[in-house]
VOTORVEX-297688 format. One line per field, with one value per residue: x, y, z of N, C-alpha, C in turn; residue number from 1. Coordinates in pm, whole numbers. Layout:
<rs>
n.px = c(X ...)
n.py = c(Y ...)
n.pz = c(Z ...)
ca.px = c(X ...)
ca.py = c(Y ...)
ca.pz = c(Z ...)
c.px = c(X ...)
c.py = c(Y ...)
c.pz = c(Z ...)
pos = c(NUM ...)
</rs>
This chain:
<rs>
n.px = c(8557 8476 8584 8435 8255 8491 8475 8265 8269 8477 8389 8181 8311 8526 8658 8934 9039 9080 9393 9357 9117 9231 9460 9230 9153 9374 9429 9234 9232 9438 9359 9193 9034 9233 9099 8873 9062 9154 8897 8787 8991 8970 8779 8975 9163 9065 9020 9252 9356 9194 9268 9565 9504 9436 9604 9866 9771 9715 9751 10040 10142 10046 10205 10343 10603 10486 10282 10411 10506 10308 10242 10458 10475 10210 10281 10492 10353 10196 10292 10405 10186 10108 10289 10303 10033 10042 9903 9908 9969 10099 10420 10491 10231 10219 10486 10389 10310 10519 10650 10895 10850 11111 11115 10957 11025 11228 11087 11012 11155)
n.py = c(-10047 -9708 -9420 -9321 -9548 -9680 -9527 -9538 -9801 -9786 -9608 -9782 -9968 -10070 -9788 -9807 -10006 -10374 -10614 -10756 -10582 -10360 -10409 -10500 -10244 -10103 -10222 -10200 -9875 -9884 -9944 -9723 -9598 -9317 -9043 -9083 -9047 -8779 -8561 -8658 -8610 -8482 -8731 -8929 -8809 -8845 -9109 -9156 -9088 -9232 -9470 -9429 -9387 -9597 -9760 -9643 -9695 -9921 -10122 -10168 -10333 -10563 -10647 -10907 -11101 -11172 -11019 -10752 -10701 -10592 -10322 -10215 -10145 -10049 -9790 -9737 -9655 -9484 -9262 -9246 -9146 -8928 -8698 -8728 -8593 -8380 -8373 -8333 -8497 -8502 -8600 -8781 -8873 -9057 -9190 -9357 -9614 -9746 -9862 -10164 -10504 -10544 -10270 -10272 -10413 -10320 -10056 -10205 -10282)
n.pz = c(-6748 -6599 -6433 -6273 -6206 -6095 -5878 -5770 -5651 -5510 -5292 -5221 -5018 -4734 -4572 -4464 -4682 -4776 -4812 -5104 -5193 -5238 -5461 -5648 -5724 -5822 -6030 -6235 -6241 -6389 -6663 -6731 -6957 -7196 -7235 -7035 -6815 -6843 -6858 -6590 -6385 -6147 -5967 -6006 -5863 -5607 -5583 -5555 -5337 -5127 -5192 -5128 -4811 -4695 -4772 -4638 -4405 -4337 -4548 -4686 -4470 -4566 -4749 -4964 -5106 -5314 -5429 -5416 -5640 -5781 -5682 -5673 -5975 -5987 -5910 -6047 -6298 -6237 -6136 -6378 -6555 -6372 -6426 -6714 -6772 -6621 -6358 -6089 -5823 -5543 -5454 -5232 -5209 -5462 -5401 -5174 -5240 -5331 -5169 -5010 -4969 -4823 -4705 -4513 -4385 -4263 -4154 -3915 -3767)
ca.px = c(8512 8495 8615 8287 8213 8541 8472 8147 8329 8542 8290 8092 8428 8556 8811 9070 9073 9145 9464 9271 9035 9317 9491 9154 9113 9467 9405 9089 9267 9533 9334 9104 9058 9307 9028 8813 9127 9163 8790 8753 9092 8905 8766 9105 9262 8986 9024 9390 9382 9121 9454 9665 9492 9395 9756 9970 9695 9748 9759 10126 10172 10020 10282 10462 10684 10385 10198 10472 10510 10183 10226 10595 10453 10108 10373 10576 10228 10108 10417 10457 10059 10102 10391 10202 9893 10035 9771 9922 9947 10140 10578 10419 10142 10307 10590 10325 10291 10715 10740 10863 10892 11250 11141 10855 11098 11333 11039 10973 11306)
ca.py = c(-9976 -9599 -9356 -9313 -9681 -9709 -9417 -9549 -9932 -9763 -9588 -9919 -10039 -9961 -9659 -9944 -10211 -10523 -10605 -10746 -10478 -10249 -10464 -10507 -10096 -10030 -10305 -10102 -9766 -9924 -9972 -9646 -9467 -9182 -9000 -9039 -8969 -8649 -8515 -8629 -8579 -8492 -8830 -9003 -8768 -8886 -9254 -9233 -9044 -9321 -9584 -9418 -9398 -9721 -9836 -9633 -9753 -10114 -10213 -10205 -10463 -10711 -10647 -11008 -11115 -11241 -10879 -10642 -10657 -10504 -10201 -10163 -10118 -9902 -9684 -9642 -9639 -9359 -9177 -9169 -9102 -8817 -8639 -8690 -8562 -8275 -8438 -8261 -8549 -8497 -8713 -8856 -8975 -9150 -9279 -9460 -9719 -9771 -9938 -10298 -10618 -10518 -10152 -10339 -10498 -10196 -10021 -10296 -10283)
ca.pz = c(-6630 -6622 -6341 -6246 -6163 -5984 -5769 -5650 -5607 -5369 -5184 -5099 -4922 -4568 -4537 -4500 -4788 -4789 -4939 -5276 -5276 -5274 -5574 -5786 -5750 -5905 -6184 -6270 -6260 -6419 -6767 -6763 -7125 -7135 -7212 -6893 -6703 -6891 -6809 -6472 -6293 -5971 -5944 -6029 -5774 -5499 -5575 -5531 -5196 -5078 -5187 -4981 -4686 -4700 -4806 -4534 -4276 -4305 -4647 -4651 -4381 -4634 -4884 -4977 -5220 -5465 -5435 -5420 -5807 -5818 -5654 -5765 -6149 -6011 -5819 -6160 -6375 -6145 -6193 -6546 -6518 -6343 -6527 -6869 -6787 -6514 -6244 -5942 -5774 -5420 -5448 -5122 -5216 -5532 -5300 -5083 -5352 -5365 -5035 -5086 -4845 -4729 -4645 -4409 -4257 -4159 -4078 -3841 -3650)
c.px = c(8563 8581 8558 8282 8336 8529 8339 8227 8388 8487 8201 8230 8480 8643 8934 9003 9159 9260 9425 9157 9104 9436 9396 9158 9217 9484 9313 9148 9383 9493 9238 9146 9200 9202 8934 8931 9136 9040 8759 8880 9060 8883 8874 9174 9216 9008 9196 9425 9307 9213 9501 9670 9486 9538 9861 9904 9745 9759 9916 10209 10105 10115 10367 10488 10595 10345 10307 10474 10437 10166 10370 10523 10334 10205 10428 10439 10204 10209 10427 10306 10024 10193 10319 10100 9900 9897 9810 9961 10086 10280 10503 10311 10179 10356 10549 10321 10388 10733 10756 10886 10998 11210 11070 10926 11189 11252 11009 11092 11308)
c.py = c(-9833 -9527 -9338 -9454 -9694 -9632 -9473 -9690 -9867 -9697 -9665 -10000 -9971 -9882 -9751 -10032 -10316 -10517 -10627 -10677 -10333 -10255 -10428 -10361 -10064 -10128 -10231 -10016 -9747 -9915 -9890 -9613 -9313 -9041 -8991 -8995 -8822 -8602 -8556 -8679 -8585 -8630 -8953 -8984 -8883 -9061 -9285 -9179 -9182 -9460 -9541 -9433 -9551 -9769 -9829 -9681 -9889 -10184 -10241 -10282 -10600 -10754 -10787 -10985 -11133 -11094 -10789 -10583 -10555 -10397 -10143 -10071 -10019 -9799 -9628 -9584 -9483 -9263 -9100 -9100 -8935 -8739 -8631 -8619 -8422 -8305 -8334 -8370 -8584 -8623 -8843 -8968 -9079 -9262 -9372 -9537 -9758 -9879 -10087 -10397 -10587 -10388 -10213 -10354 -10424 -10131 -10090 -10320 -10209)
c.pz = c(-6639 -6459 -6243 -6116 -6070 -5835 -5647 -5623 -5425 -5223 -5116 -5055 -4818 -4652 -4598 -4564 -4727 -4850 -5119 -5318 -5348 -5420 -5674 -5861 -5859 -6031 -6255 -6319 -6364 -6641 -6808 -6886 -7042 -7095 -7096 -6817 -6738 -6855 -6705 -6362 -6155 -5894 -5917 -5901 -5637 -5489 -5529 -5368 -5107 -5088 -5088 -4899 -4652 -4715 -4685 -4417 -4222 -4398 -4678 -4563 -4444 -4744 -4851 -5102 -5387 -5511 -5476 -5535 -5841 -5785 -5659 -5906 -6106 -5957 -5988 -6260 -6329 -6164 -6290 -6544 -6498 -6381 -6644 -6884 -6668 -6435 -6113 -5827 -5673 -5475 -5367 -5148 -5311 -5456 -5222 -5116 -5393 -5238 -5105 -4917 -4735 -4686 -4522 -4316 -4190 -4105 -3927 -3707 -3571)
pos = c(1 2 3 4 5 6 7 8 9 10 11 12 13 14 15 16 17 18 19 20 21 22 23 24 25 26 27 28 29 30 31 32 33 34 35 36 37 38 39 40 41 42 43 44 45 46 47 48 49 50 51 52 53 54 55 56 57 58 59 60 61 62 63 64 65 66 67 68 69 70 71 72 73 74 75 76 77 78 79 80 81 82 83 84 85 86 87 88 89 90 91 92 93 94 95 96 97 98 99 100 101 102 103 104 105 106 107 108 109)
</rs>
């Protein structure tokens, strides 16, 4: 799957994802060519702002113990990601993809 194809995926889904639409997306993004990320950055950027929102909205109140893994490792993925490839891509927005079970739960206090 290209950049392309995920870009329109995410555009036929609400604003807010699901929690496993918001999983499948970063499995996807997870295994692009380096090459498409290198020529269409823009798109990459746009798909990951469309995570976020979607993530700090409400997808982070689905985070359990089974899931968390998964957006532990896209959080570091996305990281190194963006460091290698100078993306631009906002601490913040990164960081949205760090929360884990126990932060939930202090937020929650």
């Amino acid at each position: 799957m290209n950049l392309q194809e995920i870009k329109n995926k995410v555009l036929s889904l609400p604003t807010i994802m699901n929690l496993a639409d918001e999983l499948l997306i970063i499995d996807e993004l997870m295994t692009i060519d380096v090459n498409d990320l290198i020529e269409n950055q823009d798109i990459f950027k746009s798909i990951i702002d469309a995570l976020e929102l979607s993530h700090i909205d409400s997808g982070f109140m689905e985070l359990t113990e089974e899931n968390e893994s998964s957006f532990i490792n896209f959080y570091k993925w996305l990281n190194k990601t963006n460091n290698k490839f100078n993306l631009g891509i906002n601490a913040n927005t990164i960081d949205s993809f760090s929360l884990t079970v126990e932060d939930v739960k202090k937020m929650m206090l």
